[in-house]
Biopython code that builds the backbone (N, CA, C, O; Angstrom):
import numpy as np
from Bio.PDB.StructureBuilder import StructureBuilder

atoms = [
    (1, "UNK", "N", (113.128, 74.916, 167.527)),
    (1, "UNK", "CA", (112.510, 73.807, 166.827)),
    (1, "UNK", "C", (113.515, 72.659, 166.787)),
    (1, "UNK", "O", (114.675, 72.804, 166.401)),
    (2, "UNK", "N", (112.897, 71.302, 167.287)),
    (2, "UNK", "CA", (113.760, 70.617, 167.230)),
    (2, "UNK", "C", (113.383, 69.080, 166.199)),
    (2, "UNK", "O", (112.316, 68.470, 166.269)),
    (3, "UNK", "N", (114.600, 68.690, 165.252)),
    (3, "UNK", "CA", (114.294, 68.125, 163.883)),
    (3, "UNK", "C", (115.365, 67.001, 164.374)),
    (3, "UNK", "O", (116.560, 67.040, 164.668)),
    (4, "UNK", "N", (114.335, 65.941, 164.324)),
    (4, "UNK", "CA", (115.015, 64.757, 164.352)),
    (4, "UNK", "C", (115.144, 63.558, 163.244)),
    (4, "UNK", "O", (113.932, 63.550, 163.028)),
    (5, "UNK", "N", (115.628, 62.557, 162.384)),
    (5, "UNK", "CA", (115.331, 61.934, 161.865)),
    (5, "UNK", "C", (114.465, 60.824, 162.209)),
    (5, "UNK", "O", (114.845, 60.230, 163.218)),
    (6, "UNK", "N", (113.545, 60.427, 161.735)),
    (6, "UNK", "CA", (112.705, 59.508, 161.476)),
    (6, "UNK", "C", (112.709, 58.216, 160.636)),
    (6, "UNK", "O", (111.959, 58.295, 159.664)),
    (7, "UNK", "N", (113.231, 57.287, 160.738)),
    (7, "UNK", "CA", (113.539, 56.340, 159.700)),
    (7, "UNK", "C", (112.205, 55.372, 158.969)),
    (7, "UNK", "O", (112.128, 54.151, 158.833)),
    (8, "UNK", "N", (111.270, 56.423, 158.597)),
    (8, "UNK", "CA", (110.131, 55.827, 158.238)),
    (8, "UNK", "C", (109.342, 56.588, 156.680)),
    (8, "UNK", "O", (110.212, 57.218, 156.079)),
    (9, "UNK", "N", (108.242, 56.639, 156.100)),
    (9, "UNK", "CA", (108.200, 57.320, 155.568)),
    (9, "UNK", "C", (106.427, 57.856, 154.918)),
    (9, "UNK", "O", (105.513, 57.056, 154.714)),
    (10, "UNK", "N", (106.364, 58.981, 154.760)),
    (10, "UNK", "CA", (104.680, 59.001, 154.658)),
    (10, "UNK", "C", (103.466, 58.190, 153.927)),
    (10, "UNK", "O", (103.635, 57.351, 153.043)),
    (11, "UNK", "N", (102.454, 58.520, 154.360)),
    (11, "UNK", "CA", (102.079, 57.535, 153.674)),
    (11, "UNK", "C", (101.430, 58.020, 152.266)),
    (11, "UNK", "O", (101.283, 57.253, 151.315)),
    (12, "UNK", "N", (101.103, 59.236, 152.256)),
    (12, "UNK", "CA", (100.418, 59.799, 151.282)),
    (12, "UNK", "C", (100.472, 61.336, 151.252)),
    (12, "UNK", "O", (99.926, 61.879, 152.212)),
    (13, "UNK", "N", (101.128, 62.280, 150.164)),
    (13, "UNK", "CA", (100.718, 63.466, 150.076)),
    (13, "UNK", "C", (99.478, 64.556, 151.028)),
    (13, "UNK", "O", (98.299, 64.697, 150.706)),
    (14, "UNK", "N", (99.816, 64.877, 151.615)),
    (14, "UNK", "CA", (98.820, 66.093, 152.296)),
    (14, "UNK", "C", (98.867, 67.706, 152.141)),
    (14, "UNK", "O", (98.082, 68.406, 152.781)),
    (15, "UNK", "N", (99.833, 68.262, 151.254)),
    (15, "UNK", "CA", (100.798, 69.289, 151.490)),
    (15, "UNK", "C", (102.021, 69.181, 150.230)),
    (15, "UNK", "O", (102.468, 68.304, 149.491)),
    (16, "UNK", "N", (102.227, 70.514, 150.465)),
    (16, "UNK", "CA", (103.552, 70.882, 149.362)),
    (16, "UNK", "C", (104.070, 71.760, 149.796)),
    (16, "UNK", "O", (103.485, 72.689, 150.353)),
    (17, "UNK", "N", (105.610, 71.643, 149.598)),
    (17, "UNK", "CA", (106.633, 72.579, 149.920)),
    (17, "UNK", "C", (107.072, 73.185, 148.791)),
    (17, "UNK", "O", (107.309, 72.496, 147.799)),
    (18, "UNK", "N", (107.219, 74.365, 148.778)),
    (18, "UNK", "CA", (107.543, 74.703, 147.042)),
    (18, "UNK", "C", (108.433, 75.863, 147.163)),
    (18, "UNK", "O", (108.359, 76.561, 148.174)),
    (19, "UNK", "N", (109.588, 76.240, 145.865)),
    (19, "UNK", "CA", (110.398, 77.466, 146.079)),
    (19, "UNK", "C", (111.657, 76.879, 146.564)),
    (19, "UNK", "O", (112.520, 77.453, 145.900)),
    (20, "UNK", "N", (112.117, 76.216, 147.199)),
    (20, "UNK", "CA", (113.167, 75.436, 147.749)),
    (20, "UNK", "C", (113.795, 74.533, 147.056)),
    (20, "UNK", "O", (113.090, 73.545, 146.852)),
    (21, "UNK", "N", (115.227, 74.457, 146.451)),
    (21, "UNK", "CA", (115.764, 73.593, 145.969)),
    (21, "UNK", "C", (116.790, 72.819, 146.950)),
    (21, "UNK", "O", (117.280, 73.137, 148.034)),
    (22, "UNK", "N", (116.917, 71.662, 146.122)),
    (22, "UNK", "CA", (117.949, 70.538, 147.199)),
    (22, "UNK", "C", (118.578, 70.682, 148.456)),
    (22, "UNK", "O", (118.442, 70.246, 149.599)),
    (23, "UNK", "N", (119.647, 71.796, 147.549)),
    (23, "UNK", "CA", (120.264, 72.444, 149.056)),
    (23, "UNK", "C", (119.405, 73.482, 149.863)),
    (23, "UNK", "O", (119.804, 73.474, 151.028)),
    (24, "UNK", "N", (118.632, 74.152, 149.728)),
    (24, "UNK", "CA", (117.606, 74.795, 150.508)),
    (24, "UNK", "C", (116.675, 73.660, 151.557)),
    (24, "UNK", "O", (116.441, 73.842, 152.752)),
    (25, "UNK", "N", (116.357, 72.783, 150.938)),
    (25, "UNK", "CA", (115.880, 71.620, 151.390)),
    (25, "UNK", "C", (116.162, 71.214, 152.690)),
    (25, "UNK", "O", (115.580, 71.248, 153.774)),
    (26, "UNK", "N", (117.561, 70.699, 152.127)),
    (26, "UNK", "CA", (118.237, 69.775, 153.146)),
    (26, "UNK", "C", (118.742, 71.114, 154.608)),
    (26, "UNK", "O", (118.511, 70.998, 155.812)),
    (27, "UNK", "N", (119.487, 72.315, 153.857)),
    (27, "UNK", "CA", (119.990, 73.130, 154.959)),
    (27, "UNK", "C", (118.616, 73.370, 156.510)),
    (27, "UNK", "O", (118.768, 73.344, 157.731)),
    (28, "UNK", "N", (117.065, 73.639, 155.395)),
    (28, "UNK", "CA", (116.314, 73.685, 156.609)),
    (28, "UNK", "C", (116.215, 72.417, 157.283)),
    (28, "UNK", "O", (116.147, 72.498, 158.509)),
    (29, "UNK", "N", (116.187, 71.069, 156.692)),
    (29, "UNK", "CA", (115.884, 69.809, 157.453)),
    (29, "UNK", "C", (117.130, 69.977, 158.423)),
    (29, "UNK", "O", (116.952, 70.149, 159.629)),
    (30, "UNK", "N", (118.159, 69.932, 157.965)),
    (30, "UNK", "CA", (119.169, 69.695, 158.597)),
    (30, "UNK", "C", (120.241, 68.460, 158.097)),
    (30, "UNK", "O", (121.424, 68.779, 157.981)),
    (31, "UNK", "N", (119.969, 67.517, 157.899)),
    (31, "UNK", "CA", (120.316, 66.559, 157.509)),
    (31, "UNK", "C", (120.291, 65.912, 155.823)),
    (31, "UNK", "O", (119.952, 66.666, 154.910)),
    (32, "UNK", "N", (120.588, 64.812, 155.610)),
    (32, "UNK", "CA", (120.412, 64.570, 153.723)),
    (32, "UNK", "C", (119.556, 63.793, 153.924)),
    (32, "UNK", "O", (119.306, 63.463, 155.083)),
    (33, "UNK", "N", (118.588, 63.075, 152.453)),
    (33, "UNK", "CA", (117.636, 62.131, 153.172)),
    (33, "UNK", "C", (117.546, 60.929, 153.560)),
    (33, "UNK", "O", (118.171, 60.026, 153.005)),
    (34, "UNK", "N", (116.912, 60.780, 154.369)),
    (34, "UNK", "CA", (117.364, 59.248, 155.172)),
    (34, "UNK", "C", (116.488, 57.921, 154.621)),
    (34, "UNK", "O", (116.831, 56.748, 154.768)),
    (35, "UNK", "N", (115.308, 58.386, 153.969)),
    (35, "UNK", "CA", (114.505, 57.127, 154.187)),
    (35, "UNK", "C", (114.349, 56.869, 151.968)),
    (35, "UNK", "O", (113.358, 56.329, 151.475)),
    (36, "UNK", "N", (115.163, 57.231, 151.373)),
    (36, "UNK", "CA", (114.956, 57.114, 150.045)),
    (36, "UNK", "C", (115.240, 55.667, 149.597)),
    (36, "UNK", "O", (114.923, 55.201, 148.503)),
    (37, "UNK", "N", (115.771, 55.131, 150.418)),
    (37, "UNK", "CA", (115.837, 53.436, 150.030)),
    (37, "UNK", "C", (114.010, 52.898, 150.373)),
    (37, "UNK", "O", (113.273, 52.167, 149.711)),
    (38, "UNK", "N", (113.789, 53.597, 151.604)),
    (38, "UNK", "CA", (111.630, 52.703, 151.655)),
    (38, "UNK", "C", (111.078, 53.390, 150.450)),
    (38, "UNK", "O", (109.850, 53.328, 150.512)),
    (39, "UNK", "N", (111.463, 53.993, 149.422)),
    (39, "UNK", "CA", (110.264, 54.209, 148.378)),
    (39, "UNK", "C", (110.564, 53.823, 147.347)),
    (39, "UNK", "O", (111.622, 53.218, 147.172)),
    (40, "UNK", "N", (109.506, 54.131, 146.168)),
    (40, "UNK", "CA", (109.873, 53.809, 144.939)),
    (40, "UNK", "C", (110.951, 54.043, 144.100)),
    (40, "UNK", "O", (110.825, 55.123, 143.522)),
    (41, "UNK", "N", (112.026, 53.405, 143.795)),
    (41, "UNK", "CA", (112.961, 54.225, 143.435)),
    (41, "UNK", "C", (112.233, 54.742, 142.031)),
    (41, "UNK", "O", (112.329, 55.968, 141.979)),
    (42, "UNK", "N", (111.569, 54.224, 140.931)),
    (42, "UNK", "CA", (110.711, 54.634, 140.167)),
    (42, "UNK", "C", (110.084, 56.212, 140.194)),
    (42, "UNK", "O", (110.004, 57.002, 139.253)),
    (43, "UNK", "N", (109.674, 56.388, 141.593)),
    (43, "UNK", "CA", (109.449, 57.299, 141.620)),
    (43, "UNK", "C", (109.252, 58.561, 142.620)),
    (43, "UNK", "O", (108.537, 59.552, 142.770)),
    (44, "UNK", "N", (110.024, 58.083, 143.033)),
    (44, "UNK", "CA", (110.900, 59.099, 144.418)),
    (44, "UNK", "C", (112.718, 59.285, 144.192)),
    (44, "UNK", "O", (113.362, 58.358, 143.702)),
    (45, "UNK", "N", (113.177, 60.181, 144.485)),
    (45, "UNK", "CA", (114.519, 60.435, 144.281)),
    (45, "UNK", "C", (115.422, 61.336, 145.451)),
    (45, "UNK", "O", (116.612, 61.646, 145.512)),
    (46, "UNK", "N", (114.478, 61.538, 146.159)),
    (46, "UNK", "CA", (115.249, 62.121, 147.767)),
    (46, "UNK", "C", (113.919, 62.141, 148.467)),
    (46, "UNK", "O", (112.847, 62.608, 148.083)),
    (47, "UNK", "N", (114.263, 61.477, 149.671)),
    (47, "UNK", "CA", (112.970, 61.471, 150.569)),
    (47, "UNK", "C", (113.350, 61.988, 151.852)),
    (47, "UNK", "O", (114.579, 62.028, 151.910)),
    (48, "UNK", "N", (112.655, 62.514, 153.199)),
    (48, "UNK", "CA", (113.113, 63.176, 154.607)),
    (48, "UNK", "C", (112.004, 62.246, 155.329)),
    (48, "UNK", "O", (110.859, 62.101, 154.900)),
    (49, "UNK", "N", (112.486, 61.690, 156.400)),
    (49, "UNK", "CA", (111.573, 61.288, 157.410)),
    (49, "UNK", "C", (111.691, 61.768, 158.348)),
    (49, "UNK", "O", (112.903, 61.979, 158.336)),
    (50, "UNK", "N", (111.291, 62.192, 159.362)),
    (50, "UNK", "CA", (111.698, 63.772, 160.560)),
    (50, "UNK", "C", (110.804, 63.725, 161.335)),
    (50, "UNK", "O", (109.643, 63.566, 160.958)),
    (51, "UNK", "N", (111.281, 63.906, 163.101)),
    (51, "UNK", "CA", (110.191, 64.377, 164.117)),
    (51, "UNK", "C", (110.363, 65.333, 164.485)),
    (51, "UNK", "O", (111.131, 65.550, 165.422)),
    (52, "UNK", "N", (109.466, 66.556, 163.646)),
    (52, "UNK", "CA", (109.080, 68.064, 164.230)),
    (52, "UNK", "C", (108.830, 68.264, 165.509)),
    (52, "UNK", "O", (107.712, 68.078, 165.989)),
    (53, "UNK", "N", (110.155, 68.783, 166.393)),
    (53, "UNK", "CA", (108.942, 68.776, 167.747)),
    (53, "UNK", "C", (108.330, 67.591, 168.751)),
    (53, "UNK", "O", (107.721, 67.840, 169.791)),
    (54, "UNK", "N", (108.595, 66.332, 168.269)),
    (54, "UNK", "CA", (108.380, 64.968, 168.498)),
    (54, "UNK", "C", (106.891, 64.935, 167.233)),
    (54, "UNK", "O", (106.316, 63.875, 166.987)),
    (55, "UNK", "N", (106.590, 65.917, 166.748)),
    (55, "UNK", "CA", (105.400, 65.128, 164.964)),
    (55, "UNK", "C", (105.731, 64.575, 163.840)),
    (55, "UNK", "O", (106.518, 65.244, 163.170)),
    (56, "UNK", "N", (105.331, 63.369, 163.309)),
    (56, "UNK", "CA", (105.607, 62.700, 162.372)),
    (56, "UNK", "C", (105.716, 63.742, 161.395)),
    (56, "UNK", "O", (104.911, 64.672, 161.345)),
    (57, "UNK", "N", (106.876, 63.588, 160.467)),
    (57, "UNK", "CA", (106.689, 64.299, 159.019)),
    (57, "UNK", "C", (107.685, 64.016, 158.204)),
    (57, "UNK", "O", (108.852, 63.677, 158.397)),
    (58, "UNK", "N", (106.786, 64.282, 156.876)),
    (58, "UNK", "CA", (107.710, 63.511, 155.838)),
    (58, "UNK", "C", (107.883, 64.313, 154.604)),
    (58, "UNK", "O", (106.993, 65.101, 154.284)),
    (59, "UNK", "N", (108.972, 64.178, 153.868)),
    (59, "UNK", "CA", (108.969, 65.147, 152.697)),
    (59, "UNK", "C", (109.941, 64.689, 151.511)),
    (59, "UNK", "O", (111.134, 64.499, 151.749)),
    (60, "UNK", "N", (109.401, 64.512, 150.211)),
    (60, "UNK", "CA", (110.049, 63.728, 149.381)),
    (60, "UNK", "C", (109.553, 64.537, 147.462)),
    (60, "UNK", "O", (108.612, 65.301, 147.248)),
    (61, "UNK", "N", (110.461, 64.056, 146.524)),
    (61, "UNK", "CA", (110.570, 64.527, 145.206)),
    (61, "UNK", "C", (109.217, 63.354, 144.587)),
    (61, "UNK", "O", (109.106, 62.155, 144.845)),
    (62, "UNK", "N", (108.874, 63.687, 144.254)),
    (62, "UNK", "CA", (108.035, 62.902, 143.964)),
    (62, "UNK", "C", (108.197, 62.685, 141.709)),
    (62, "UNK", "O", (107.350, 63.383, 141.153)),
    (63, "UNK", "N", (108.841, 62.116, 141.006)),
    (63, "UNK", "CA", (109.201, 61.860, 140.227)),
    (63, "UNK", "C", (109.870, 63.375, 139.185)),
    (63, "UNK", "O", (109.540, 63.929, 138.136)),
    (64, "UNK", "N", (110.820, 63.531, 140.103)),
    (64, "UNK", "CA", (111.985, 65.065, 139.912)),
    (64, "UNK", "C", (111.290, 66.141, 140.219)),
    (64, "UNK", "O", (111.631, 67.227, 139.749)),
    (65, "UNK", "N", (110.097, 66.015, 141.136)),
    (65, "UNK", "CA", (109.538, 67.470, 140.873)),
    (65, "UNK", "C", (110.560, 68.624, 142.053)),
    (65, "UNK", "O", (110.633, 69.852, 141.998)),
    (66, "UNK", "N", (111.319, 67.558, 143.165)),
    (66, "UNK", "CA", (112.544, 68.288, 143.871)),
    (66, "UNK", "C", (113.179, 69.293, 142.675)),
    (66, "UNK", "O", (113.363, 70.504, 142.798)),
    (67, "UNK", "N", (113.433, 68.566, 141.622)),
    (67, "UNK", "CA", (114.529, 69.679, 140.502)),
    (67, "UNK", "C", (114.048, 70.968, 140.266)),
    (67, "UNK", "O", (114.780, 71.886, 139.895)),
    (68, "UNK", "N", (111.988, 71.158, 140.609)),
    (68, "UNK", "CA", (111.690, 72.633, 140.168)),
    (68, "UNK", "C", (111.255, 72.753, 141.196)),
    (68, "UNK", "O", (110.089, 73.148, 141.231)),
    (69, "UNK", "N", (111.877, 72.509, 142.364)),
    (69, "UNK", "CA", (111.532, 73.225, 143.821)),
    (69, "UNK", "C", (110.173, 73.005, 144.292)),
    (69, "UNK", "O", (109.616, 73.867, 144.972)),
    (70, "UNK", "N", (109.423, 71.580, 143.886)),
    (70, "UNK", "CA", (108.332, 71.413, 144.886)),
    (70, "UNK", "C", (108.404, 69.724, 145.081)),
    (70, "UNK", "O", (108.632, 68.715, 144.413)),
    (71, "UNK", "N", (107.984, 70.197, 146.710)),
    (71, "UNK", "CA", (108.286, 68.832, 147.288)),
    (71, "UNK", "C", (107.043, 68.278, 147.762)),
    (71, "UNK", "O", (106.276, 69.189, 148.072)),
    (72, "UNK", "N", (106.478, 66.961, 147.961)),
    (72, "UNK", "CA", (105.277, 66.099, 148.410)),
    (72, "UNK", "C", (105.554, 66.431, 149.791)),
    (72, "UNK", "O", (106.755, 66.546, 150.033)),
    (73, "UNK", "N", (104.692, 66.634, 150.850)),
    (73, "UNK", "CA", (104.471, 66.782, 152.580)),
    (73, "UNK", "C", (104.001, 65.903, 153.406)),
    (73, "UNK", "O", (103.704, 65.778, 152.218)),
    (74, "UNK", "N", (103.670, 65.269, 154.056)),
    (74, "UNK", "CA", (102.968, 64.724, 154.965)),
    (74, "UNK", "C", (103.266, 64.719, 156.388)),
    (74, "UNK", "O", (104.464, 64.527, 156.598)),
    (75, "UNK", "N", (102.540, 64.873, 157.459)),
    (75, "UNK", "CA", (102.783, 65.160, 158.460)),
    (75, "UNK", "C", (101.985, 66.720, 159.148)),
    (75, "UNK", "O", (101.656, 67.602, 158.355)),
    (76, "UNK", "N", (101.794, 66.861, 160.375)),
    (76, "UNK", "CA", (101.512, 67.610, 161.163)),
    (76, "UNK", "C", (101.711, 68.939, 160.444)),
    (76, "UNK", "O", (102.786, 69.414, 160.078)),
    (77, "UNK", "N", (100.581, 69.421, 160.314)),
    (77, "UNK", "CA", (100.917, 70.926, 159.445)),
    (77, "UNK", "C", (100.936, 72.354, 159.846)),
    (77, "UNK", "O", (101.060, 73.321, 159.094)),
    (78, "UNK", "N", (100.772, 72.352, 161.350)),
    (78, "UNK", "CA", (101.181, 72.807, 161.889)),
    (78, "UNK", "C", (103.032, 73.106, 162.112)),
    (78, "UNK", "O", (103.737, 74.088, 161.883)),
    (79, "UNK", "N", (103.160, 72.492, 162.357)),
    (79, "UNK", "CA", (105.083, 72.174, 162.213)),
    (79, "UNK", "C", (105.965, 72.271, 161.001)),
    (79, "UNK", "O", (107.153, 72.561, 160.856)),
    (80, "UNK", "N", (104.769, 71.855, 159.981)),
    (80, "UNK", "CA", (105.387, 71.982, 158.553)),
    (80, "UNK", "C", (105.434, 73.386, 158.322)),
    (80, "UNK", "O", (106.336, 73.952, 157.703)),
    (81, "UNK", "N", (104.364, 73.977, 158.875)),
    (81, "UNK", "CA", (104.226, 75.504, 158.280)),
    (81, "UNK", "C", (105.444, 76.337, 159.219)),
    (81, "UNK", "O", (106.228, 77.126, 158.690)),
    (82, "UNK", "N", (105.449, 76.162, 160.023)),
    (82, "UNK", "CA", (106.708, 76.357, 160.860)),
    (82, "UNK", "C", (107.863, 76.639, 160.637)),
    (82, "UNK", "O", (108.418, 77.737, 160.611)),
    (83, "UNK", "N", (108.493, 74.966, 160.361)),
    (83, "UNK", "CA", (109.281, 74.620, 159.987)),
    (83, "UNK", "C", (109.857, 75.631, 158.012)),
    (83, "UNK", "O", (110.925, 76.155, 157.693)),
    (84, "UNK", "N", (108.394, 75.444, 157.133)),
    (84, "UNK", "CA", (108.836, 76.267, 156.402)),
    (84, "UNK", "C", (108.452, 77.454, 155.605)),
    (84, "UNK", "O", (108.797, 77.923, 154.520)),
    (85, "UNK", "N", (107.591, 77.778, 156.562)),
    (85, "UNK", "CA", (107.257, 79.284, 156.710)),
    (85, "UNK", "C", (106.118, 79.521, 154.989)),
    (85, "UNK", "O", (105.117, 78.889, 154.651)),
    (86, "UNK", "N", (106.769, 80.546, 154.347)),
    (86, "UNK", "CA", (105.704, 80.926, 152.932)),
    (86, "UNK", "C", (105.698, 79.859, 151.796)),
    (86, "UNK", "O", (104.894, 79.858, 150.864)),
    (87, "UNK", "N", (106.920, 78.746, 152.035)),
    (87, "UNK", "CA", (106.798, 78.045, 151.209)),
    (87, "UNK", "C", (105.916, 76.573, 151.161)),
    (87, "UNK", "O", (105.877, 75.784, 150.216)),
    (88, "UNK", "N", (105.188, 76.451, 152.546)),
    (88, "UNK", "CA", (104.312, 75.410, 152.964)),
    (88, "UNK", "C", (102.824, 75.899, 152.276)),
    (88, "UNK", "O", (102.116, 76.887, 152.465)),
    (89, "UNK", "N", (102.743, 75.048, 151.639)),
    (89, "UNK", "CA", (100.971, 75.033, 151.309)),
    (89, "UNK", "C", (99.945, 73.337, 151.998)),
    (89, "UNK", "O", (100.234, 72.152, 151.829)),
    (90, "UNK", "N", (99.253, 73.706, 152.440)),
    (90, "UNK", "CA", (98.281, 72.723, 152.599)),
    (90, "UNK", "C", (97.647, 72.434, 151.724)),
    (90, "UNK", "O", (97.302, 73.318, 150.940)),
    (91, "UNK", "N", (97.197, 70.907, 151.493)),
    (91, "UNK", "CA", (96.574, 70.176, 150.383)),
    (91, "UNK", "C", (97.558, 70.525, 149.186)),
    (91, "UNK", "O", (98.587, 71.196, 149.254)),
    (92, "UNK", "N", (97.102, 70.025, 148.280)),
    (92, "UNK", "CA", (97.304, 69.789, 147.049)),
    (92, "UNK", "C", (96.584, 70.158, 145.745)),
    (92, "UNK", "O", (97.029, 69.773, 144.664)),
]
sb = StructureBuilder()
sb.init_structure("model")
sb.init_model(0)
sb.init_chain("A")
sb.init_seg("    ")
for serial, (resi, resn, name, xyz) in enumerate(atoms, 1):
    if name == "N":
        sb.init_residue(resn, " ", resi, " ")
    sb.init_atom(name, np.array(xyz, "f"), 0.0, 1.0, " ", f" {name:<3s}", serial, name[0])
structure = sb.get_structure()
């Protein structure tokens, strides 16, 4: 699997990553997050912009909910589920 950064960021929730804290996070992305300056700082606090594979995807805290291990998704969910196996849920 190959995880690239993306310097962009989703547009809307599709998905949740859950069970995973910060450093769990980042060790599967690979990287820290890149795109937390394009959002709200209000209400985002670590964001991932990433090409799964060459698929858009995005993954961010959505007002601390990173601190109890669930993260907002967007992107190809196929790859997401992939990428993170039992802890990917579709929808919301």
């Amino acid at each position: 699997m190959n995880i690239e950064p993306e310097y962009k960021v989703g547009s809307c929730r599709t998905a949740l990553v859950h069970g995973l804290n910060y450093m769990q996070m980042r060790e599967k992305i690979g990287f820290d997050p890149n795109v937390t300056h394009l959002d709200d700082p209000m209400k985002v606090d670590a964001s991932w912009g990433m090409k799964v594979d060459g698929k858009f995807c995005a993954i961010w805290s959505y007002k601390g909910s990173g601190t109890h291990s669930v993260w907002s998704a967007y992107g190809d969910h196929e790859k997401l589920a992939e990428l993170f196996g039992p802890h990917f849920q579709e929808g919301y």
